[in-house]
C-alpha positions, 0 to 999 in steps of 0.5 A: 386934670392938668389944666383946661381953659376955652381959646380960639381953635379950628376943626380938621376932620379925616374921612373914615369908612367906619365914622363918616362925620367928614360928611358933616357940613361945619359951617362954623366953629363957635367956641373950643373947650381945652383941656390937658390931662395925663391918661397914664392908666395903671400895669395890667393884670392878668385874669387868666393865663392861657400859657399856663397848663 
């Protein structure tokens, strides 16, 4: 974690087929928690290789 505080903020939400929270009533936005992280994750490894015969 890189740093986190609380701070103003506002909510903008995108209508979606599979995740209808725009249809939510939001009537007010009482406090926001921000946070910075880096979310680098690690080179894959292979479990199998179907290339391979």
């Amino acid at each position: 974690m890189r740093g986190a505080w609380t701070g103003p903020a506002r909510l903008q939400l995108f209508q979606h087929a599979l995740a209808p929270l725009a249809d939510l009533p939001v009537l007010e936005v009482l406090s926001a928690d921000h946070v910075l992280t880096d979310l680098t994750l690690p080179p894959p490894e292979p479990v199998h290789d179907y290339l391979t015969r």
